[in-house]
SEDRENTI-133537 format. One line per 5 residues: their letters; for each residue x, y, z of C-alpha. Coordinates in Angstrom, 1 decimal. Each point is the difference from the previous one (the first is absolute). Layout:
BEGIN
a) X,Y,Z | ... $
//
This chain:
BEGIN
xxxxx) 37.7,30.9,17.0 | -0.6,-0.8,3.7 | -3.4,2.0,-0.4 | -1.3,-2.0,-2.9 | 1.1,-3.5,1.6 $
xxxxx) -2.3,0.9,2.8 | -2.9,1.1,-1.6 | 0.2,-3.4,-2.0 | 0.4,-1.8,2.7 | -2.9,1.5,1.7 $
xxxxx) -1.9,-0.7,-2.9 | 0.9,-3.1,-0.3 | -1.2,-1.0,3.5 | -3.5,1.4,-0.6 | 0.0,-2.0,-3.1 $
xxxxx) 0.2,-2.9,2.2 | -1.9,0.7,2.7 | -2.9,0.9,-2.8 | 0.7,-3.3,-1.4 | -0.2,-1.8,3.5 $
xxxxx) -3.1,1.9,0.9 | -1.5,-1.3,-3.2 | 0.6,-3.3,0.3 | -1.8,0.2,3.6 | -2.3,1.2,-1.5 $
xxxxx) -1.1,-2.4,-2.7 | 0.6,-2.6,2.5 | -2.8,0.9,2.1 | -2.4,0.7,-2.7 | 1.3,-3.4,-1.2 $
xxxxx) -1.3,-1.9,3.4 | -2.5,2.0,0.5 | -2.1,-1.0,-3.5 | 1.1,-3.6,0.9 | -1.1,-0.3,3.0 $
xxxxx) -3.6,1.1,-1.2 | -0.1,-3.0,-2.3 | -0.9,-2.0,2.8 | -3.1,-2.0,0.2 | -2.3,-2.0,-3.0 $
xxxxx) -0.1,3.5,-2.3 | -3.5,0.1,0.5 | -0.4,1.5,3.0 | -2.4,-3.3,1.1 | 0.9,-2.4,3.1 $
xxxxx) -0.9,-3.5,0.5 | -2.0,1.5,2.6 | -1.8,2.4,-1.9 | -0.9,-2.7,-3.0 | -1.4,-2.1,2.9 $
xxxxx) -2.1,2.8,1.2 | -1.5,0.8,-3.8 | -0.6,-3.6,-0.3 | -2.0,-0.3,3.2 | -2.1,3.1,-1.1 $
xxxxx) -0.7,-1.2,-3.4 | 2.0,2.3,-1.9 | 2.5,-2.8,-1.1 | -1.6,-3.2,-1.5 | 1.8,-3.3,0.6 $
xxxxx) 1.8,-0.1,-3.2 | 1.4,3.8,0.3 | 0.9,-0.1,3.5 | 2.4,-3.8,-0.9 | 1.3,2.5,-2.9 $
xxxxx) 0.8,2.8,2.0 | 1.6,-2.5,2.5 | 2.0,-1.7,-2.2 | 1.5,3.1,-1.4 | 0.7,1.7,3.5 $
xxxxx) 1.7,-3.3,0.9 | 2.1,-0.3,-3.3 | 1.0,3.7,0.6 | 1.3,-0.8,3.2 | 2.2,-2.9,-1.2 $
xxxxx) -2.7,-3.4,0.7 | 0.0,-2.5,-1.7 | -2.6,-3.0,-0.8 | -1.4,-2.3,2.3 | 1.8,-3.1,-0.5 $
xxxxx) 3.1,1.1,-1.7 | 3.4,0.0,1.5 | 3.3,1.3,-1.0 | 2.2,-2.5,-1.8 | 3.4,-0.2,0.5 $
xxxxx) 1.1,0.8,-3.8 | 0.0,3.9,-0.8 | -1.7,1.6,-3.1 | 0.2,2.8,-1.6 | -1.1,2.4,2.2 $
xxxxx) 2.1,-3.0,3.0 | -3.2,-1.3,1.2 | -2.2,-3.0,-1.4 | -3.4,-1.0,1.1 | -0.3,-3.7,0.4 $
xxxxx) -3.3,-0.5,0.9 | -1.0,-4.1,2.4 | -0.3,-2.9,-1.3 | -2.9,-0.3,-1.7 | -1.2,3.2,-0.3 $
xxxxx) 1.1,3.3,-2.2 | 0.6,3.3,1.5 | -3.4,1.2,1.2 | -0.5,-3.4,2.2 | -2.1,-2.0,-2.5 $
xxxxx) 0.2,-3.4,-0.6 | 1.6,-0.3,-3.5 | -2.6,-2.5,-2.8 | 0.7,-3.6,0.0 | 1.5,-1.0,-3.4 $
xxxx) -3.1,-1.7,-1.0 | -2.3,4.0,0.6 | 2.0,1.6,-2.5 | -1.4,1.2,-2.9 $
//
């Protein structure tokens, strides 16, 4: 019986070592493939919309797109908005001035509504 104890008991301990070497493993694959998520997800800088737009390749209207989009993706928000103190349902609200919505415009006066 003293043979068979040891040979489980060997067995036993490369099961766990497998297990542990495993779970390395997958952790580093795990950081790895996040830490590449980095960045806008389309491989485009502020930097390098500025330099399209200064060549031409990006007309007003796409370049403000593209900007808007790489700044949303890195967490920005609007011009004249501002955290309120309430929390929604993702625990932030946008509240945007007085007197102006979200982007920064001046909201209609009662009597330009149509």
């Amino acid at each position: 019986m003293t043979g068979s104890a040891g040979i489980i008991a060997i067995w036993a301990a490369a099961l766990i070592v497998a297990s542990l070497l495993g779970f390395w493993i997958v952790l580093r694959i795990r950081h790895r493939a996040l830490s590449d998520q980095t960045g806008s997800g389309l491989g485009l800088t502020l930097a390098d919309l500025r330099r399209l737009h200064a060549s031409g390749e990006l007309s007003d209207e796409e370049f403000d797109a593209a900007r808007a989009a790489i700044v949303g993706a890195a967490g920005g928000k609007p011009q004249g908005a501002r955290p309120s103190t309430g929390h929604g349902q993702d625990g932030f609200h946008m509240q945007a001035a007085p007197g102006t919505d979200l982007t920064g415009d001046p909201l209609p006066k009662p009597d330009q509504r149509e």
